[in-house]
C-alpha positions in Angstrom: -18.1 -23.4 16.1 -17.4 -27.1 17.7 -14.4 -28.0 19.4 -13.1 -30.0 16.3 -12.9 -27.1 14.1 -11.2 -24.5 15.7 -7.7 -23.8 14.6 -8.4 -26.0 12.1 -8.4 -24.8 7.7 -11.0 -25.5 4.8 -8.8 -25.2 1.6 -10.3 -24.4 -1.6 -9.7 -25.2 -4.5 -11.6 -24.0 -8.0 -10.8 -25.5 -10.8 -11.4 -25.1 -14.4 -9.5 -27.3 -17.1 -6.8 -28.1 -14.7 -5.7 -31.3 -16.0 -2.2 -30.5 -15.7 -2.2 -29.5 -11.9 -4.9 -30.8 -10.2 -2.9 -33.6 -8.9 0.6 -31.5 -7.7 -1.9 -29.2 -5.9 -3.5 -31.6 -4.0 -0.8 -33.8 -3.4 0.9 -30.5 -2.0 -2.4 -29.7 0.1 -3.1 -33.1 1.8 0.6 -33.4 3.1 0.1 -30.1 5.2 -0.7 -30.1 8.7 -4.0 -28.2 10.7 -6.2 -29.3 7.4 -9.5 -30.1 8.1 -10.9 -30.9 4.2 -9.7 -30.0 1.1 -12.8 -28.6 -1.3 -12.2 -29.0 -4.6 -14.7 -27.5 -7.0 -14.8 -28.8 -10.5 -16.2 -25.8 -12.3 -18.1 -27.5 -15.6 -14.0 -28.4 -17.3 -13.8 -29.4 -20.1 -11.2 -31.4 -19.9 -9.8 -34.6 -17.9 -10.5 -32.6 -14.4 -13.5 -34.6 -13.3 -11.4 -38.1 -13.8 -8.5 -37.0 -12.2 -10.9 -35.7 -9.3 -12.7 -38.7 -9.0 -9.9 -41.1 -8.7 -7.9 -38.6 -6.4 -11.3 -38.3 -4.1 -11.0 -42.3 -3.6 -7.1 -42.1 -2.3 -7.4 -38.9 0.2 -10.3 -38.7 2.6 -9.7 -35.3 3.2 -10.7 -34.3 -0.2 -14.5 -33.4 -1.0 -15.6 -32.6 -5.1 -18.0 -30.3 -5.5 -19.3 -29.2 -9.0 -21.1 -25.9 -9.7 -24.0 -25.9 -12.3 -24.3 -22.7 -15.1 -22.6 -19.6 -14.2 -25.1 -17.6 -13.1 -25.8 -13.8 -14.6 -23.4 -11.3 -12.9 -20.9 -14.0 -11.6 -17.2 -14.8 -12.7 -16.3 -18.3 -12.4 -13.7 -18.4 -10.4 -15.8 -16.6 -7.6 -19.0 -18.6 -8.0 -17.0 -21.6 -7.7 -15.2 -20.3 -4.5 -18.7 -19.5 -3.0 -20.2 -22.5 -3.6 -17.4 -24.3 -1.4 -17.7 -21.5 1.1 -21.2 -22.6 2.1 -20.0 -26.1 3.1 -16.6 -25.4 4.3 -16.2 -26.2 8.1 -13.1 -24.9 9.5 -12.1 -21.8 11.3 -9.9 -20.6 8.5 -10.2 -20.7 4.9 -7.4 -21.1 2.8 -8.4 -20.4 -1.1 -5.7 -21.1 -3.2 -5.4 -22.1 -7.0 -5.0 -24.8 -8.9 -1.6 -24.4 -10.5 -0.4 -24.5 -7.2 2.2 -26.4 -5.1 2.3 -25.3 -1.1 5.8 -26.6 -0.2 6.0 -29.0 3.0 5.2 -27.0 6.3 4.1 -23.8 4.4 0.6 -24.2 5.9 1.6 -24.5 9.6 4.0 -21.5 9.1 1.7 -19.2 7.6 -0.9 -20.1 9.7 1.2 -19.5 12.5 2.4 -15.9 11.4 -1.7 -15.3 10.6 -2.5 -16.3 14.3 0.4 -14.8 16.1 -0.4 -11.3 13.8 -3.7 -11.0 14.8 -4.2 -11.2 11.1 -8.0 -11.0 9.7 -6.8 -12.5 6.3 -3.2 -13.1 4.7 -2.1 -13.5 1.6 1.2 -14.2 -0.3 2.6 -13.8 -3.5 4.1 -17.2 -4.6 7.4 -18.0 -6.0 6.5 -18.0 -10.4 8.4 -20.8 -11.8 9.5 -19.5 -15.6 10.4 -22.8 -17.7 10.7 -20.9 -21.0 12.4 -17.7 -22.1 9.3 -15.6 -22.9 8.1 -16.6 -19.0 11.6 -15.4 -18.1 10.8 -12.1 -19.6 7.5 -11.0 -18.6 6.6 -12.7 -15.3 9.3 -11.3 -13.1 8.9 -7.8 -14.9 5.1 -8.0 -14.0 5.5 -8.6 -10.3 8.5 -6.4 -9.5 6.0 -3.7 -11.0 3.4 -4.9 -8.7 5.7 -4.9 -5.5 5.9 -1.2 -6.6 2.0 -0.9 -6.8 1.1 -3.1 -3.9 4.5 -3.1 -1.0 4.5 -5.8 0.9 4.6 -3.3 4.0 2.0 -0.5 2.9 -0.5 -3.3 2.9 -0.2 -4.7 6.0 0.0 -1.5 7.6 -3.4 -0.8 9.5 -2.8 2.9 9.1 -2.5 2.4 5.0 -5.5 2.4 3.3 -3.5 0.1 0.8 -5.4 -3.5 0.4 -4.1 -6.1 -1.8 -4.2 -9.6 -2.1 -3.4 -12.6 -4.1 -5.5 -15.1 -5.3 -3.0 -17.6 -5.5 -3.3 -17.9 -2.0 -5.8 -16.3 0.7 -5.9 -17.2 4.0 -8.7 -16.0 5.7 -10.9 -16.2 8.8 -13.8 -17.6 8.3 -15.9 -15.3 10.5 -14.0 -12.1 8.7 -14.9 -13.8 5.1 -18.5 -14.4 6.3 -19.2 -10.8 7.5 -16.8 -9.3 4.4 -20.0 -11.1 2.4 -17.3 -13.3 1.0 -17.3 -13.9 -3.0 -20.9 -13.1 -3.1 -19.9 -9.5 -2.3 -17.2 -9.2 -5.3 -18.8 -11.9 -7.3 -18.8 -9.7 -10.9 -15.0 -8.2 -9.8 -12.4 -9.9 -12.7 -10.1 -9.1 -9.5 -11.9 -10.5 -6.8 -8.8 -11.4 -4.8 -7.8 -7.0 -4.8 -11.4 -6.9 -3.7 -11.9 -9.1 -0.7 -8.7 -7.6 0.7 -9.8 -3.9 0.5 -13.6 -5.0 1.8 -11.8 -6.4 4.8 -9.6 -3.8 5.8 -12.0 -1.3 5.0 -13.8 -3.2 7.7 -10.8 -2.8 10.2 -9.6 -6.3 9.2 -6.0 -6.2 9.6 -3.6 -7.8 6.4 -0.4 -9.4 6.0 1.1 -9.7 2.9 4.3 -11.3 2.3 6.8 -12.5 -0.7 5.8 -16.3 -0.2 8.7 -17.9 -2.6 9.8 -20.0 0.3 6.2 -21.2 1.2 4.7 -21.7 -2.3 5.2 -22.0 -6.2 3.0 -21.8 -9.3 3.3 -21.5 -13.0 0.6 -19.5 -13.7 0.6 -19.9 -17.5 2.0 -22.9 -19.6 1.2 -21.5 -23.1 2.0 -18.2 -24.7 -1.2 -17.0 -25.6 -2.6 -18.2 -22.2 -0.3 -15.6 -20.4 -1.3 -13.1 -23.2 -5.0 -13.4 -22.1 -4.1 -13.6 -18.5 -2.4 -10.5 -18.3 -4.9 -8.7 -20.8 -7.7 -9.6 -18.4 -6.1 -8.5 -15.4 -3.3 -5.5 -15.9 -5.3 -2.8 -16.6 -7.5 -3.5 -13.6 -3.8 -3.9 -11.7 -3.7 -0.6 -12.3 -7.0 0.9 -11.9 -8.3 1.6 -14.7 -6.1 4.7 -15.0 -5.4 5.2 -18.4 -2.5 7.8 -17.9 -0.8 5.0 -15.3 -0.8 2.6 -17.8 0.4 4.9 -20.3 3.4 6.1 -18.0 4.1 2.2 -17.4 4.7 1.8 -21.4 6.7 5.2 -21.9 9.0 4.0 -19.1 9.5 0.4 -20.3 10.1 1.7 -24.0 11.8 4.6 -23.1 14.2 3.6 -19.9 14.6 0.0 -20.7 14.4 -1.1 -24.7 15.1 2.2 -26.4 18.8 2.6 -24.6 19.7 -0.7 -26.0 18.2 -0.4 -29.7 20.3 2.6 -29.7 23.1 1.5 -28.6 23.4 -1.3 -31.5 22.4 1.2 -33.9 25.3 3.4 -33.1 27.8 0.9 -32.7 26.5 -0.6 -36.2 26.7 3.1 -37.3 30.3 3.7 -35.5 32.0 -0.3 -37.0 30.9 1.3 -40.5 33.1 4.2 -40.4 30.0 6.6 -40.4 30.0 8.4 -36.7 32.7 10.3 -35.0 33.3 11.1 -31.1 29.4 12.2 -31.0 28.3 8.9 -31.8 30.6 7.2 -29.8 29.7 9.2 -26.9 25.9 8.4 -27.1 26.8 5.1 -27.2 28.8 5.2 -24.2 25.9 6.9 -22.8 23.3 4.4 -24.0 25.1 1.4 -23.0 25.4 3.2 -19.1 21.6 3.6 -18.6 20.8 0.2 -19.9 23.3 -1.3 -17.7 22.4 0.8 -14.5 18.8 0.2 -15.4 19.7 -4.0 -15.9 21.1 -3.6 -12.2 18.2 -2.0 -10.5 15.7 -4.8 -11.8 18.0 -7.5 -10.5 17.8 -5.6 -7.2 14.4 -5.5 -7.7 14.3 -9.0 -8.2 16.2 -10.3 -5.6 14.1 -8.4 -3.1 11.1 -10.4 -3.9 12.5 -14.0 -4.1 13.1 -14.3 -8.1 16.8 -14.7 -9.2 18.4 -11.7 -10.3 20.4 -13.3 -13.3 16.2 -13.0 -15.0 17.2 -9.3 -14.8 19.0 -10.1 -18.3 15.4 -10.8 -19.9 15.0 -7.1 -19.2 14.9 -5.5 -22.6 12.6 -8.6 -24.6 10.3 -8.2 -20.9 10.1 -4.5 -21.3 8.7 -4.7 -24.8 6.3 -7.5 -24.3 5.4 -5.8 -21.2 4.7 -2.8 -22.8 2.4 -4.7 -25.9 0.4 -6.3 -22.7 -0.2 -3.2 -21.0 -1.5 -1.7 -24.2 -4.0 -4.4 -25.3 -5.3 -4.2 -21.6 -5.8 -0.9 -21.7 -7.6 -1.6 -25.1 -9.6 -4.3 -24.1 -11.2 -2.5 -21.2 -11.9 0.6 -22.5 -12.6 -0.1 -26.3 -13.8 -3.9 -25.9 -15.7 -4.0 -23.1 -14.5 -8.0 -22.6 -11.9 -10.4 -21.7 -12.3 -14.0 -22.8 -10.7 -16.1 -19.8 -11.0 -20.1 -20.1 -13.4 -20.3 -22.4 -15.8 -17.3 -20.8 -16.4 -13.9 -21.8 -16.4 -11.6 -18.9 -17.7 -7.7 -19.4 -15.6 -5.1 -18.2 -17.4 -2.5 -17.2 -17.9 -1.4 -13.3 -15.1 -3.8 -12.7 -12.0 -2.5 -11.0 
């Protein structure tokens, strides 16, 4: 490695039908310190991507476009796309992070600085989720406190925890670790390739850091409905291993814990402002109303310990039963379909996870 590149960061970028981000991300990007280039890879979109690339390239020297040609057998796109950038990346670190996006000023020299000082082999964070609308509100802070419980923050980056996790949205990585982990080659079929370059590095003795990385960086990963409905369909059940008995456990607690309290608790107090329940029905409605609120103030705990705002806690009950619905149709679609459809691809699920 020459002088010039040492300390210094590749970022990567894939990008797919990103018409509505490309720009923040790379605006974000070029204003950080220690970058070396900025790889974008358009991969075949569909969309205004390639224009917005072109006339971006001609402002910012940093940035380099690359373009993969047919996804090859075996591959998913986002991980052929980070490859192909991988071979012609030049700095010391790698920093693969996503399109939707926005690394807040400084946020690179920080977590650089923590990956240096840690002796970390790769880093990764999980972004602050910016939730515009209500059905956001209700199922993107749900699905990462439930992660935090899967993944903690301090099991992974505890070398004596065989826990490995990562997150796509952002990766920082050495490039010498990435290169002998085989890099996206090496998980280039996995529909969670991020999960699997984490455990293929510390399986290696690579050690991890993973953080809440609210103050560092922000996404929103999904801007339609149905977009977040395929999202989290692809991904979920893989989030929890393929384990159909943890997903089902997941639902049963949602339903049973967080929406049936409060469906019963209207019910009864319908039943009890009709004249039709007595001291029995008043009681389970006391009772009702005591679980949901005592379960409403352990997510807001929840929340607030990994950066959202704990006032989302009262999307809670609407979150618990779309939650529930997602879990269900990822279980489905891996083990009955045999496929997830992610922007515009059809990926097979089998030996995946």
């Amino acid at each position: 490695m020459t002088e010039s590149v040492a300390g210094r960061v590749s970022v990567i970028i894939p990008a797919r039908n990103e018409e509505a981000n490309i720009e923040r991300v790379l605006r974000s990007v070029v204003q950080q310190s220690r970058v070396l280039e900025i790889l974008a890879v358009d991969d075949q979109s569909e969309d205004r991507t390639p224009q917005i690339l072109a006339r971006l390239q001609a402002e910012i020297p940093l940035l380099r476009v690359l373009r993969t040609g047919a996804l090859p057998d075996g591959w998913t796109g986002k991980s052929h796309a980070v490859a192909r950038a991988a071979r012609e990346a030049r700095g010391e670190w790698l920093l693969l992070t996503d399109a939707d996006t926005e690394h807040l000023p400084g946020s690179l020299e920080v977590l650089l600085g923590r990956a240096e000082d840690q002796g970390a082999a790769l880093l990764s964070i999980s972004p602050g989720q910016e939730t515009p609308t209500a059905w956001e509100k209700a199922v993107i802070p749900l699905v990462y406190v439930r992660l935090s419980r899967l993944f903690r923050f301090a099991d992974v980056s505890d070398p004596v925890s065989s826990a490995a996790a990562a997150n796509g949205q952002y990766i920082l990585i050495r490039r010498r670790v990435y290169e002998e982990a085989g890099g996206h080659t090496a998980v280039r079929g996995e529909i969670l390739e991020d999960v699997a370059l984490a455990r293929r590095v510390k399986a290696a003795g690579g050690k991890l850091v993973f953080l809440p990385g609210a103050a560092w960086v922000r996404t929103r990963m999904y801007r339609t409905f149905s977009e977040m409905w395929r999202g989290w369909t692809k991904n979920l059940f893989l989030l929890y291993e393929r384990s159909l008995a943890r997903a089902l456990r997941t639902v049963a607690e949602l339903w049973l814990l967080d929406v049936a309290p409060v469906v019963a608790f209207i019910a009864l107090c319908a039943i009890l402002v009709l004249g039709r329940g007595g001291a029995t029905a008043a009681l389970a409605a006391l009772g009702c109303f005591v679980v949901a609120l005592l379960r409403q103030w352990g997510y807001a705990r929840a929340l607030r310990r990994i950066g959202f705002d704990p006032g989302l806690g009262n999307y809670l009950v609407p979150g618990a039963a779309l939650l529930g619905l997602l879990m269900l149709n990822s279980a489905r679609a891996h083990r009955l379909g045999g496929r997830v459809a992610w922007k515009g691809r059809n990926y097979s699920t089998r030996g995946n996870g």
